[in-house]
C-alpha atoms as one frame of an Amber mdcrd trajectory, in Angstrom:
protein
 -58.486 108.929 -87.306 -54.858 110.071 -89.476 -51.638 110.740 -89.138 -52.042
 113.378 -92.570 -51.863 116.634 -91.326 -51.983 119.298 -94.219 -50.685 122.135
 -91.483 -47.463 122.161 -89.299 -48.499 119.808 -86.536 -46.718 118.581 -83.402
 -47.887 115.325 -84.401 -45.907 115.020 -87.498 -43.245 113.939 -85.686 -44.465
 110.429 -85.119 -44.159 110.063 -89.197 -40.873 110.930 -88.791 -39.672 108.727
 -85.521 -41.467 105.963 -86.995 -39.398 106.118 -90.521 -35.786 107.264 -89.147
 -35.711 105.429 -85.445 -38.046 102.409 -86.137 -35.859  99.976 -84.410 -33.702
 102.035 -82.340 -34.401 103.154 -78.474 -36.236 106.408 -78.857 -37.769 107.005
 -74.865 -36.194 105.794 -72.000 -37.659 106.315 -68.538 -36.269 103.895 -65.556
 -36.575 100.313 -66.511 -38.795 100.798 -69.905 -37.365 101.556 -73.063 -39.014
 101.621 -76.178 -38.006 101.718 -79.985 -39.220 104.309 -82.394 -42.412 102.140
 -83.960 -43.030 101.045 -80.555 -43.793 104.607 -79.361 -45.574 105.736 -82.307
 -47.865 102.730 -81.666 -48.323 103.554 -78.155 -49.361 107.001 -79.200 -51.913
 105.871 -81.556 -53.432 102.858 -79.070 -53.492 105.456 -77.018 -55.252 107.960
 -79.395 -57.803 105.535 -80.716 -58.408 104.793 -77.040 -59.377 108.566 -76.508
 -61.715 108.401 -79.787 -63.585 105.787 -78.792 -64.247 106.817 -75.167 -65.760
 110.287 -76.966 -62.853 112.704 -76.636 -63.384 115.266 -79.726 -61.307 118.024
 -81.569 -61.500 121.149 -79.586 -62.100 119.029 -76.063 -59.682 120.288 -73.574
 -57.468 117.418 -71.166 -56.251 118.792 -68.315 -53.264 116.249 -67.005 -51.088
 116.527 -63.843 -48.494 114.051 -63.376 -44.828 113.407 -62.815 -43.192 113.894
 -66.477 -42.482 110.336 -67.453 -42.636 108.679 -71.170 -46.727 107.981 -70.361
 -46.965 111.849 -69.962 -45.103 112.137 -73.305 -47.643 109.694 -75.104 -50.739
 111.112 -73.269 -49.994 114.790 -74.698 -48.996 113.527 -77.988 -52.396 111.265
 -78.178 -54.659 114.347 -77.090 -52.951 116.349 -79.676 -53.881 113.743 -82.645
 -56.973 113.718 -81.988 -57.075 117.384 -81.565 -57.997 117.866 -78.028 -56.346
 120.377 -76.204 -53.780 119.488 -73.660 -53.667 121.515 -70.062 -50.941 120.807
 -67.703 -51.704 121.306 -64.329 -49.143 121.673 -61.448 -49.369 118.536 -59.634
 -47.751 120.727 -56.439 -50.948 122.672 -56.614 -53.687 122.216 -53.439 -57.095
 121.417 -54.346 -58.274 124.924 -54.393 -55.735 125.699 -56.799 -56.227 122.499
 -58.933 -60.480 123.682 -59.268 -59.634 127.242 -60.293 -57.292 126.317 -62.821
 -59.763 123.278 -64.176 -62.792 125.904 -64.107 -61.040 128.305 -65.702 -59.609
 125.756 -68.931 -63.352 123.657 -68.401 -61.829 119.917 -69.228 -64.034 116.866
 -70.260 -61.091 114.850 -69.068 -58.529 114.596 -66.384 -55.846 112.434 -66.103
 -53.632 112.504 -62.946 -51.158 109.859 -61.439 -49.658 109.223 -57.635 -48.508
 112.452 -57.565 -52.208 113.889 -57.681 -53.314 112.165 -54.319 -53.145 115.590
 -52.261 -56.355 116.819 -54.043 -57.617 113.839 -56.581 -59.347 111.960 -54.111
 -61.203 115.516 -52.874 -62.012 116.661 -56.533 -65.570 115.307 -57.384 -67.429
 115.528 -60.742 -69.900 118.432 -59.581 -67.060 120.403 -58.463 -66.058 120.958
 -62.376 -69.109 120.953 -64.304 -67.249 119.864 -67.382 -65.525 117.157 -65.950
 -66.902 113.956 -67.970 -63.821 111.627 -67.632 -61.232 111.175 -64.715 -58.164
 108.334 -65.909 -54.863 107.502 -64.253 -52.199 108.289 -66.289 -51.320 104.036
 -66.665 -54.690 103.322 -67.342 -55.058 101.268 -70.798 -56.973 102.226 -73.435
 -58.477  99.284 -74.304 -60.384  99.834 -70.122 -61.117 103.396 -70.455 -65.077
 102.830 -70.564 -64.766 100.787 -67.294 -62.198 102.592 -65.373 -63.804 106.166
 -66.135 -65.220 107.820 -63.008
C-alpha cells in the first residue's frame, strides 16, 4: 500500500492535511474532533484494514450512512486502495437499495443505524456479489470477525 500517486488523485490530499494541519483540528463531528495526522492515520488504519480483509483496486463499496467524519474516512480509505465508492440513499426501501446494489455489483457494503429499514432484510444471495457487509464503526483491526 502508498500514498505516491503519479496521477491527480483525491487521495493526495491526505499528503497535504498531514504536512499543513498536523496538529490543528481538521474534522469535527459532535463530540469528536480530530487533528490533521490524526485523520490521515485513521484513513490509512482504515485502508490497510480494507487490504487485508481482500478489498482490491477496481472492487466497488457501496456505503449508506448518515454523513459523519467515519463516512469521510470510509470513502477516502476505499479510494486509496482503489476500490470504487457507491453511495446509496439510506432513505431508499429495500427494493430500491437491491436494484441499485445489482446494478453497481459491490463486494462490500457498509451501512450504519440509518440502514435498519432494509439491512436486516438484505441477505447475501440477494446480491450475488455481496462478499462483505460492515457497520460503518466497525474497526479494522475486527473486520475478519465482524464480516457477515
Amino acid at each position: 500500500m502508498t500514498g505516491s500517486f503519479s496521477e491527480p488523485h483525491i487521495c493526495q490530499c491526505l499528503n497535504r492535511i498531514a504536512a499543513l494541519r498536523r496538529s490543528s483540528p481538521v474534522v469535527i463531528y459532535g463530540e469528536r474532533w480530530q487533528t490533521g495526522q490524526q485523520f490521515v492515520d485513521s484513513v490509512l488504519h482504515l485502508a490497510g484494514g480494507l487490504w487485508r480483509l481482500g478489498l482490491a483496486p477496481g472492487d466497488v463499496v457501496a456505503i449508506s450512512a448518515f454523513n459523519s467524519d467515519l463516512y469521510l474516512e470510509w470513502l477516502l480509505a476505499i479510494a486509496f486502495v482503489g476500490g470504487i465508492a457507491a453511495p446509496l440513499n439510506y432513505r431508499w426501501s429495500l427494493p430500491e437499495a437491491k436494484f441499485a446494489m445489482l446494478l453497481v455489483q459491490p463486494v462490500l457494503l457498509v451501512t450504519d443505524e440509518s440502514c435498519s429499514g432494509w439491512y436486516p432484510e438484505l441477505h447475501s444471495s440477494t446480491i450475488p456479489s455481496l462478499k462483505w457487509r460492515i457497520l460503518l464503526s466497525s474497526l479494522p483491526s475486527k473486520f475478519p470477525n465482524e464480516c457477515s
